[in-house]
C-alpha positions in Angstrom: 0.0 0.0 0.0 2.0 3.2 -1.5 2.6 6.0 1.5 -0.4 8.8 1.8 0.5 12.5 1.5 -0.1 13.1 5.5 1.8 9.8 6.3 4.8 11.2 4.1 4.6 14.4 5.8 4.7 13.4 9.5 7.8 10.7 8.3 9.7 14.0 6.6 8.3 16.8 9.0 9.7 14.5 12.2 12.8 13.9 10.3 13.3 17.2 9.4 12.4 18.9 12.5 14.8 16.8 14.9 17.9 17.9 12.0 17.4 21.0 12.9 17.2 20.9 16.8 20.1 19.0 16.8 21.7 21.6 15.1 20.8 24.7 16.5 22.0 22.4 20.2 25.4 22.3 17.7 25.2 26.1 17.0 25.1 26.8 20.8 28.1 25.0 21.5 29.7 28.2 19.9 28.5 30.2 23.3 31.2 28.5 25.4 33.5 31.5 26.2 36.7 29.3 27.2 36.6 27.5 23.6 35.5 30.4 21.4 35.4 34.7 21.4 32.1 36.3 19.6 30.8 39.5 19.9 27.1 40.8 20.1 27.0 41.8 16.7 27.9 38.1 15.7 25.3 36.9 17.8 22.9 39.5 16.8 23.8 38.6 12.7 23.2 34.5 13.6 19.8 35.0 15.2 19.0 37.9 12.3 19.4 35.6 9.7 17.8 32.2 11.3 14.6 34.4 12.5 14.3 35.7 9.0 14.5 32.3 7.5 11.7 31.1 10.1 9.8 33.9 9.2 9.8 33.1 5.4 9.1 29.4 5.9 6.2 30.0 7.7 4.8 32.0 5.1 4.6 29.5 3.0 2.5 27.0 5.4 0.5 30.2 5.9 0.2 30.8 2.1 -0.5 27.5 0.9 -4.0 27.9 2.8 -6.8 29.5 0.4 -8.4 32.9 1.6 -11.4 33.5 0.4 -12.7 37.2 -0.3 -15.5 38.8 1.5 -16.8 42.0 1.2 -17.8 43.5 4.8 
């Protein structure tokens, strides 16, 4: 019996989720001070750009769902 659309996207959304716990748990290994020197405007540029990309990935969740107009 061939995989359903929801079944394949619980299989690839759990995969895909865990990958990128573990590696923002990886990404704060870079906040030990005695191993490795940032500053706040490194910090400030990682966060930037990771927020930005959640921001544009859940736009498209958001967008895939149909609006319909209504006049009020």
């Amino acid at each position: 019996m061939p995989e359903t659309k929801r079944e394949a996207f619980r299989r690839l959304a759990e995969r895909r989720t865990n990958a990128v716990l573990e590696r923002v748990r990886v990404l704060g290994n870079l906040s030990n001070p005695y191993a490795y020197e940032s500053t706040e405007e490194d910090v400030h540029a990682i966060f930037s750009a990771i927020d930005q990309e959640i921001r544009v990935t859940k736009l498209k969740f958001q967008n895939q769902r149909k609006r319909e107009f209504k006049l009020e």
